[in-house]
C-alpha positions in Angstrom: 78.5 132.8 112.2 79.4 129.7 110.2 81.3 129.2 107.1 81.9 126.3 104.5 85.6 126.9 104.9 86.4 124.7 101.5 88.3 128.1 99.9 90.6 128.5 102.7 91.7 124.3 102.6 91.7 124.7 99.2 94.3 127.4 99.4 95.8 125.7 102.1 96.5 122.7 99.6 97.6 124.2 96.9 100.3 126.3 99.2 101.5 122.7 100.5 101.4 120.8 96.8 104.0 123.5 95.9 106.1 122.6 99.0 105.8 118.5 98.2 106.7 119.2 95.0 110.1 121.1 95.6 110.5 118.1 98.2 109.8 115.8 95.5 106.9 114.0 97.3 104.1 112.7 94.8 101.7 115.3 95.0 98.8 112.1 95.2 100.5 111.2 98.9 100.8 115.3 99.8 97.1 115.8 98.9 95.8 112.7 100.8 97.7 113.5 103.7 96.8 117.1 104.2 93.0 115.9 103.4 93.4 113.4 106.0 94.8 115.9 108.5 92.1 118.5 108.0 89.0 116.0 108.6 90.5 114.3 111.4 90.8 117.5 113.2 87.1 118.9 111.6 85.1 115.7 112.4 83.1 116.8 115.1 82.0 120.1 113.5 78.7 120.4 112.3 79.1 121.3 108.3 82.4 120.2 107.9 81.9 116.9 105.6 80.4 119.5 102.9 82.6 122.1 103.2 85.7 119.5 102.7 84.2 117.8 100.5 84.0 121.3 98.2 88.4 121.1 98.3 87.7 117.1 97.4 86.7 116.2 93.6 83.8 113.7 94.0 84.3 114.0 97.9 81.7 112.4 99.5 80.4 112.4 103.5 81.6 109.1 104.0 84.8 109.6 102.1 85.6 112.6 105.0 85.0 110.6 107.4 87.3 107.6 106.3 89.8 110.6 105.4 89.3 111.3 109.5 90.1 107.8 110.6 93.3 107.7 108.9 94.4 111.1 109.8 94.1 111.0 113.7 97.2 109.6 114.6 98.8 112.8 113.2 96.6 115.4 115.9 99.1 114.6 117.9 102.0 113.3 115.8 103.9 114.5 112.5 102.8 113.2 109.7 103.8 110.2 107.3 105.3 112.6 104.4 106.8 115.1 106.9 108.5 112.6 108.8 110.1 110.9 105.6 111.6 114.5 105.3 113.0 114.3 108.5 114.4 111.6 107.6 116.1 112.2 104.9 116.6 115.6 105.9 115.1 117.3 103.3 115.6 121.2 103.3 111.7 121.5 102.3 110.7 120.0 106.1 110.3 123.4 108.2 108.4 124.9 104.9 106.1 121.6 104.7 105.3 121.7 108.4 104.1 125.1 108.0 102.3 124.1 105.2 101.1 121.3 107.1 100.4 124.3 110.3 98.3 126.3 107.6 96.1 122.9 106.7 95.5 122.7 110.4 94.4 126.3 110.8 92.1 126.0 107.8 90.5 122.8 109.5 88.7 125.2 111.9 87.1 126.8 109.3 85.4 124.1 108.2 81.5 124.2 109.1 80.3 125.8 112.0 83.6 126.4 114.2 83.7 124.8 117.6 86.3 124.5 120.8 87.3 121.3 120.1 88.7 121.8 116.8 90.6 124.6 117.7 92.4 122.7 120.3 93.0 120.0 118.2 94.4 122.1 115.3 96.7 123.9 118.0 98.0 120.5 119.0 98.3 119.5 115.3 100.0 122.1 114.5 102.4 122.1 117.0 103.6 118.7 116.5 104.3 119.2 113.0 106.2 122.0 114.1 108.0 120.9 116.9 109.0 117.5 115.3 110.4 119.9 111.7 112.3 122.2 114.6 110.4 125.1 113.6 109.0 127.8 115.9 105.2 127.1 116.4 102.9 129.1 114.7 99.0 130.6 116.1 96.6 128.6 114.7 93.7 130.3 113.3 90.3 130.2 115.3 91.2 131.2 118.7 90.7 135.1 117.9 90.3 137.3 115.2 93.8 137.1 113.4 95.7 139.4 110.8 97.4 138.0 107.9 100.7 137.0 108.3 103.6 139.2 107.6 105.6 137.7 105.1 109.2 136.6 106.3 112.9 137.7 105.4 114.0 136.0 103.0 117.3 135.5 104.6 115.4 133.9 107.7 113.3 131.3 104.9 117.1 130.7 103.7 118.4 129.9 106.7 115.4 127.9 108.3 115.8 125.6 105.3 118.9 125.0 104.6 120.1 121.1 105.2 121.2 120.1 108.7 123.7 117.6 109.8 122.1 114.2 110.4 121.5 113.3 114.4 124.4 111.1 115.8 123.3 107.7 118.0 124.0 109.6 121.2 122.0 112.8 120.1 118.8 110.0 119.4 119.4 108.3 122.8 119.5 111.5 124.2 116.2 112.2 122.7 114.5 109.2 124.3 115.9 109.5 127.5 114.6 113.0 127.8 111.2 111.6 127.1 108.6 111.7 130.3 108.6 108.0 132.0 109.2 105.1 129.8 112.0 103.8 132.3 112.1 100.0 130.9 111.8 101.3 127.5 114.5 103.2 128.0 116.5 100.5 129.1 115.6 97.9 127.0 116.5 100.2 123.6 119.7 101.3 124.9 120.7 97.4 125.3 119.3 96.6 121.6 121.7 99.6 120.4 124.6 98.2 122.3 123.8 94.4 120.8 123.5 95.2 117.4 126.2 98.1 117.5 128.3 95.3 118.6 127.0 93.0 116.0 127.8 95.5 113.3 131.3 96.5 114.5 131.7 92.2 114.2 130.5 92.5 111.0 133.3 94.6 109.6 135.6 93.0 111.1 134.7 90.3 109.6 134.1 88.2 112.4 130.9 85.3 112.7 127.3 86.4 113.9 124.8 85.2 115.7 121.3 85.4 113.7 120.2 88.9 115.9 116.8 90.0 114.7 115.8 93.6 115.0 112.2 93.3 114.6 110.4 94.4 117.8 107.1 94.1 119.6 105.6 97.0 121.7 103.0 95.9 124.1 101.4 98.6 126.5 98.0 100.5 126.9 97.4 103.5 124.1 98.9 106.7 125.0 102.2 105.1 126.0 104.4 106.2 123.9 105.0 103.3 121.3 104.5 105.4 118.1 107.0 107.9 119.2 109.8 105.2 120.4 108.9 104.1 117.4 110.5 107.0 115.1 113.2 107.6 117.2 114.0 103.5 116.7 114.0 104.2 113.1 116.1 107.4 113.5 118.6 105.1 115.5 119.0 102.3 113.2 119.3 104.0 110.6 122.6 106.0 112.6 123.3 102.8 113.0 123.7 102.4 109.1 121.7 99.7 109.6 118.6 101.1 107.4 119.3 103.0 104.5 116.7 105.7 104.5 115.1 105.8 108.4 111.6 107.0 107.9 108.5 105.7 109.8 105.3 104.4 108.3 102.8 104.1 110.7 99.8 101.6 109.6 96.6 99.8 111.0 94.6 96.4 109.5 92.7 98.6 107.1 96.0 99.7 105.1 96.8 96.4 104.8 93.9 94.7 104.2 91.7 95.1 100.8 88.4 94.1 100.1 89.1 90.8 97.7 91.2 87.9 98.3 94.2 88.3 96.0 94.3 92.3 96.1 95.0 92.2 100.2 98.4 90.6 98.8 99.2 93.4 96.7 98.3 96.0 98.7 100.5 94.9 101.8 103.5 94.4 99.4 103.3 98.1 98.4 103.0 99.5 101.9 105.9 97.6 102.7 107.6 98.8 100.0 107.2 102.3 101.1 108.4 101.4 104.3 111.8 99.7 102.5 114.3 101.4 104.3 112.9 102.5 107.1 110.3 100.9 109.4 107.3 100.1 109.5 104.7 100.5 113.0 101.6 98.1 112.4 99.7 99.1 115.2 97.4 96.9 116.6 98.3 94.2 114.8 96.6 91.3 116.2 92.9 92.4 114.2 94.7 91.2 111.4 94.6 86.9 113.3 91.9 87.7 115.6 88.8 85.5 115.4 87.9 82.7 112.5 85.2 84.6 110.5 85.4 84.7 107.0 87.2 88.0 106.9 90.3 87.5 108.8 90.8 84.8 105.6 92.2 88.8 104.4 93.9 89.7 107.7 95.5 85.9 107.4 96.6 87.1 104.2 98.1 90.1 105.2 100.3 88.3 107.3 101.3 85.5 104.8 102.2 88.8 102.8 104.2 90.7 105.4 106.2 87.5 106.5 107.5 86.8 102.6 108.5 90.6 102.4 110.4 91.0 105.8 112.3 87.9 104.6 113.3 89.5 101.5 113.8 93.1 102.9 115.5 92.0 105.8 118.7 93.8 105.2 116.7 97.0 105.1 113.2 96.6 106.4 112.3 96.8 110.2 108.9 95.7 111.4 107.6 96.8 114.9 103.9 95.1 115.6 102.2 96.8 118.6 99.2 96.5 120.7 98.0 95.1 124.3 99.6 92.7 125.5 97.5 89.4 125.7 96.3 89.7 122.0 99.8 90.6 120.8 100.6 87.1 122.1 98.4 85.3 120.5 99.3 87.1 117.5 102.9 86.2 117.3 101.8 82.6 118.0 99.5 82.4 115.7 102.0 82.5 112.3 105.3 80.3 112.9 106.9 82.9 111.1 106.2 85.8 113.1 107.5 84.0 116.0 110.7 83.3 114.7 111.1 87.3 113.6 110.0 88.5 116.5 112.0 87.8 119.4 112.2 91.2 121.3 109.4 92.3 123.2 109.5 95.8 124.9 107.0 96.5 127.7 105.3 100.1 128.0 104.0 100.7 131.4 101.1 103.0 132.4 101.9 106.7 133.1 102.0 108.0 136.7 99.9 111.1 138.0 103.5 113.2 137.9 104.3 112.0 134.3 101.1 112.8 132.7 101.3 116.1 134.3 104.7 116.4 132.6 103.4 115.5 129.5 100.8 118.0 129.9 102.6 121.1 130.8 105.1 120.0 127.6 102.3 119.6 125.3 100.9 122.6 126.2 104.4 124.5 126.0 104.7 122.9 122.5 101.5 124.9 121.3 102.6 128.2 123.5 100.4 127.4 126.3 100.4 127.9 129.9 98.8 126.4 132.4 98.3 128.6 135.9 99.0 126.8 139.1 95.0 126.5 139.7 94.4 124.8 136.3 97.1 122.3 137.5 95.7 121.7 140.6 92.4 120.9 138.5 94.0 118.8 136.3 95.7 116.3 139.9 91.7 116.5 140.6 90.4 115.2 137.1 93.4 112.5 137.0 92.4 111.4 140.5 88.7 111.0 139.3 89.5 108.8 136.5 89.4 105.1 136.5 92.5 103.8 135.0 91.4 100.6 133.1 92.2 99.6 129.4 90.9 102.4 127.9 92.4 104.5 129.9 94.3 106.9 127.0 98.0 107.8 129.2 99.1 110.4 127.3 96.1 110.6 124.8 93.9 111.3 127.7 96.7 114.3 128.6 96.2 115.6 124.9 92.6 115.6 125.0 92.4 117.6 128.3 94.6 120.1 126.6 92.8 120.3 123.1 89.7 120.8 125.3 91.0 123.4 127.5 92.2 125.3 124.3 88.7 125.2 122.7 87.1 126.8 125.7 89.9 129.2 126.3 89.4 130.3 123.1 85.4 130.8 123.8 86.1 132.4 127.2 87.9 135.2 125.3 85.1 135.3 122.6 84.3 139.1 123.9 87.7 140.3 124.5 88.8 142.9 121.3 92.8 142.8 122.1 93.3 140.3 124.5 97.2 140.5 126.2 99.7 137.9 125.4 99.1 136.3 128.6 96.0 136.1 128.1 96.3 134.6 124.7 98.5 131.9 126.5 97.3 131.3 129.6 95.0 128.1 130.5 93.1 129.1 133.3 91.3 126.6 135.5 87.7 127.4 134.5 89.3 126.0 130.9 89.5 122.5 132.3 86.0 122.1 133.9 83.7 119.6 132.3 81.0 121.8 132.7 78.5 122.7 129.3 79.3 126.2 128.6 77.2 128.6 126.2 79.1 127.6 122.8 78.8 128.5 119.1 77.4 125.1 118.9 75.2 122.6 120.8 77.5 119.8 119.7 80.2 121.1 121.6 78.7 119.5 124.8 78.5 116.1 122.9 82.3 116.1 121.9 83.5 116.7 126.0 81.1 113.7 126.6 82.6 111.3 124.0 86.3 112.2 124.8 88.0 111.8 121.7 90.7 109.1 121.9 92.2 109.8 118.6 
């Protein structure tokens, strides 16, 4: 049975608007975020543009599915707002993740429900979760659920009262606890020592060289450059070398507008909200590739960005990303990127053992489990696949586990009180490509086109 689902993200909203405003987040950024979130995550569910569109004012089928585009980085990732309250260490951050958790869960309601949307709302979810160090929460969809029971009030105290800000060390200790990422590792621990070093000079009042602390990540997608990323900005700003420390992640179409003239204006602002902290332009060398007519905006863009990292340098960091040949080009291609970027960090291709690594955490994250057999599956399906550029590294990992989710969740269809194991348990029938009888025929067509969101 279907459902528009528009009530239940309406609610969803209007439970997180009350969060972003005790956080004292503009209640225009809350909204598009969460609307973001919830069609990235209901995009391939037949319905869904109209039944988000009915939580939207004037929401249109088009306007969904540019909300979707801009909210897949967060499936897997928290989200711009919540991680400025990381940052800062807001005491609203556990209670907007859950808000965050509940605009997830009402994502699967949207339209006619299907297995890939609940595993991507578990993994959603999750991260927002995991990243606000709250517990994670069962995401609606996977079974018939019962309302929640409300929580002590003692506990809601406690979860959101402030807590102390994360030392260097702890943030180090962070990274190095992530799966791989060997030369990363290595190369970030180095720029920490340099421009430790360099501050420590500073107050002492001794003569510095000119050290810049703009980076470039270059390395296939899935790698890990948007998490380094945050924890970068978590660093620096231990550091006290930014003042605030969040991330803003961005791509070519949040930097470029329509009109020459406005493309100005709109880069300035985003790097104003990224004053403070950094900001990730990923892929960054759409905005100099080619010599059509519209890179004259992308051209722009970077004229733009340059002016503003010269006069935020004291509290701006920039980190451009990409593969590595067109990232290149793109330094060379603006004298003044080349002489702010100097630091290039090289993100290698996951091995067999780390992806599985980052599966079984992933799937830990969400309060999965996958059985030995659905392991030995999953060593099958990565020796099967061709590891070329578009090979997705850790994406590719997510997407086995928001897929395996979705059919676990149709496997147990039939079962009226299913056990907790069986609630949490991945089998390996869950990671077969094989079509299975589904709620809807466009569940077949989402394993074929293998989201790489």
């Amino acid at each position: 049975m279907s459902g528009t689902g528009g009530g239940s993200l309406q609610q969803a909203l209007s439970e997180l608007l009350t969060v972003a405003d005790r956080a004292g987040v503009p209640e225009d950024s809350a909204r598009a975020e969460a609307l973001a979130l919830a069609a990235a995550l209901a995009e391939s569910a037949p319905g869904a543009p109209a039944a988000w569109a009915e939580a939207v004012p004037g929401g249109t089928t088009q306007s969904f599915f540019d909300a979707a585009v801009r909210g897949r980085r967060w499936r897997g990732a928290p989200t711009a707002v919540l991680t400025e309250l990381i940052a800062r260490n807001s005491k609203e951050k556990a209670a907007y993740a859950e808000a965050l958790a509940e605009v997830a869960s009402a994502a699967c309601a949207l339209g006619e429900p299907t297995m890939r949307v609940v595993g991507n709302a578990s993994v959603a979810a999750a991260a927002q979760l995991q990243a606000a160090g709250v517990r994670t929460l069962q995401v609606a969809g996977a079974q018939p659920s019962t309302p929640a029971q409300p929580k002590p009030t003692e506990d809601v105290e406690e979860k959101l009262a402030p807590e102390p800000e994360k030392t260097v060390e702890e943030l180090l200790g962070e990274l190095d606890e992530l799966t791989g990422l060997a030369r990363v590792k290595r190369e970030v621990h180095r720029q920490v020592a340099v421009l430790r070093v360099e501050k420590l000079r500073a107050e002492a009042g001794l003569k510095n060289a000119t050290i810049t602390r703009h980076l470039v990540f270059v390395g296939n997608p899935g790698t890990g450059k948007t998490t380094v990323a945050r924890l970068v900005s978590g660093i620096y700003k231990a550091l006290g070398l930014l003042s605030k420390g969040q991330l803003i992640e961005v791509d070519r179409s949040e930097l470029v507008a329509g009109y020459l003239g406005q493309t100005a204006t709109k880069t300035a602002e985003v790097v104003e909200s990224a004053a403070g902290g950094v900001l990730f332009i990923d892929e960054a060398y759409s905005l100099t590739a080619g010599d059509n007519g519209a890179d004259q905006y992308g051209r722009e863009a970077v004229d733009t960005l340059v002016k503003e990292m010269e006069d935020r340098r004291d509290d701006l960091v920039v980190i451009v990303a990409g593969y590595p040949e067109p990232m290149q080009a793109f330094i060379a291609a603006n004298p003044g990127l080349a002489s702010r970027f100097r630091t290039t960090i090289e993100f290698e291709n996951y091995s067999d053992e780390e992806l599985t690594d980052i599966l079984t955490g992933l799937a830990g994250a969400a309060d999965y489990e996958l059985v030995p057999e659905a392991m030995d599956d999953f060593q099958e399906i990565l020796a099967g696949t061709a590891r070329d550029g578009s090979f997705g590294n850790g994406r590719f990992a997510r997407n086995v586990l928001e897929a395996a989710i979705g059919r676990q969740a149709w496997r147990l269809r039939d079962v009226t009180a299913p056990t907790t194991d069986e609630l949490r348990q991945i089998l390996a029938e869950d990671l077969t490509d094989e079509p299975v009888d589904s709620p809807t025929s466009s569940d077949v067509t989402e394993q074929q086109q293998g989201e790489d969101a």
